[in-house]
C-alpha positions as CSV (number, residue, x, y, z in Angstrom):
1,X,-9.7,-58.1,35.0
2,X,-7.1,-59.8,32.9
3,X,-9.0,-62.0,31.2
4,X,-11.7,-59.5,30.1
5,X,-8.9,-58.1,28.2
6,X,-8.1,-61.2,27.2
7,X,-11.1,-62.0,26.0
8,X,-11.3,-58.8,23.5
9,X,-10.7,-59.0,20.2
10,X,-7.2,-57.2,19.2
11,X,-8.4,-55.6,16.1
12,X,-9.4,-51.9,15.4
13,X,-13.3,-51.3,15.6
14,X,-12.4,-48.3,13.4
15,X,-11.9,-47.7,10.0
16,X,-9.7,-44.8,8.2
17,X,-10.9,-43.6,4.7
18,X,-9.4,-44.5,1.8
19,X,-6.4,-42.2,0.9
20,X,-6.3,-40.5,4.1
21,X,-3.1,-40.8,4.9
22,X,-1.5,-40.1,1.2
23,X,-4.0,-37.0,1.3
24,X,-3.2,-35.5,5.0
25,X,0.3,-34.1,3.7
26,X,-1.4,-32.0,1.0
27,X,-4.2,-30.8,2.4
28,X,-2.5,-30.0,5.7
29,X,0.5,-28.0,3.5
30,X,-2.7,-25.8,1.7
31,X,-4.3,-25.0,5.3
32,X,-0.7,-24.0,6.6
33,X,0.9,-22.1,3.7
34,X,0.6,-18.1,3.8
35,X,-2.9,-16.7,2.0
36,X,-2.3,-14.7,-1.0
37,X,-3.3,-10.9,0.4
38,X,-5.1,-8.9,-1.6
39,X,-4.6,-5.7,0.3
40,X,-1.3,-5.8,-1.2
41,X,-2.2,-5.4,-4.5
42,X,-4.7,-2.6,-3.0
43,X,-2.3,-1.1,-1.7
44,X,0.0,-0.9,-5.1
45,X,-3.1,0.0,-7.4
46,X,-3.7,2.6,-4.7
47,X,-0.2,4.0,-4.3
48,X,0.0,3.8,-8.5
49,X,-2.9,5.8,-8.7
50,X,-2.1,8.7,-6.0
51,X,1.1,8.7,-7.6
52,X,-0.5,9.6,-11.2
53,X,-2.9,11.9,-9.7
54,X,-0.3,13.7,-7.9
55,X,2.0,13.9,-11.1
56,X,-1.1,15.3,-13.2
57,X,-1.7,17.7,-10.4
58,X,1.8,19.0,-10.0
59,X,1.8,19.7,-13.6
60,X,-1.4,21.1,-13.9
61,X,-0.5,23.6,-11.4
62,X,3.2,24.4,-13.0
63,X,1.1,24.7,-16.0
64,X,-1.7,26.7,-14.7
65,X,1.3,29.7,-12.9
66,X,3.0,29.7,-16.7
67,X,-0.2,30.6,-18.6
68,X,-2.2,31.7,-16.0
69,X,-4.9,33.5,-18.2
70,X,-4.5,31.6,-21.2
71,X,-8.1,30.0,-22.4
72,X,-6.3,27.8,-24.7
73,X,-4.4,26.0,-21.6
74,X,-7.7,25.8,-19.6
75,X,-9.5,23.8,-22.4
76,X,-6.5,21.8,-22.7
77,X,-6.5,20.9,-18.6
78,X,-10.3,20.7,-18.8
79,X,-9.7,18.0,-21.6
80,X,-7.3,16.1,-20.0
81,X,-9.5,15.9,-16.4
82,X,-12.0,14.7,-18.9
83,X,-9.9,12.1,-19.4
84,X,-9.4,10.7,-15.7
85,X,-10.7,7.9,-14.6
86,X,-13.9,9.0,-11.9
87,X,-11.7,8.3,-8.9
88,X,-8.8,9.9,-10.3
89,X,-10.9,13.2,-11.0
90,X,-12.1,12.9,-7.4
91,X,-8.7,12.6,-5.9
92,X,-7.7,15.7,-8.0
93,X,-10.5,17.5,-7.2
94,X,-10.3,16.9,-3.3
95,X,-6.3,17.8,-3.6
96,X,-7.5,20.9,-5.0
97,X,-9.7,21.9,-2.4
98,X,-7.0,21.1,0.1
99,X,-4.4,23.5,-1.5
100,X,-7.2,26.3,-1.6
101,X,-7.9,25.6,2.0
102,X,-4.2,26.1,2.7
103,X,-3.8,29.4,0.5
104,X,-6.8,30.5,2.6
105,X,-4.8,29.8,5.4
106,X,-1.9,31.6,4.5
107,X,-3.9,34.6,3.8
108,X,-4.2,34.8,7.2
């Protein structure tokens, strides 16, 4: 059994390719490193926009209990909603059907 090794040749039957090595560092770093999330920045567009639609709400109803029956002041909110992006006017919309539900509960 110790001559068949003998016998074999001492070099590598395989080959590496060519930059492989200079390469591996680099490509192994990219696969490693942390993935930029994009829920993050979701997550801040989201928040940014509750955040306005909450404001304009809170002011449209402050507004809305110091003219209550003015017409003026309802074109005036009209032509600001008009303004809203769509999914703003949604959020605002479905935040006013929640506060009617709850004076409907209150009534109660």
């Amino acid at each position: 059994m110790e001559n068949d090794l003998e016998k074999m040749s001492k070099t590598m039957p395989y080959t590496v390719p060519e930059g492989f090595f200079d390469e591996m560092e680099e490509h192994l770093m990219q696969e490693v490193a942390p993935k930029k999330s994009k829920s993050k920045t979701r997550n801040v567009v989201l928040w940014t926009s509750l955040a306005v639609a909450a404001s304009l709400a809170l002011l449209l109803v402050l507004r809305q209990g110091w003219h209550h029956n003015d017409d003026a002041s309802f074109e005036q909110v009209e032509m600001a909603f008009n303004q809203l992006s769509d999914s703003d006017q949604q959020l605002m919309l479905e935040l006013f059907d929640e506060m009617d539900e709850l004076d409907e509960f209150d009534n109660y």
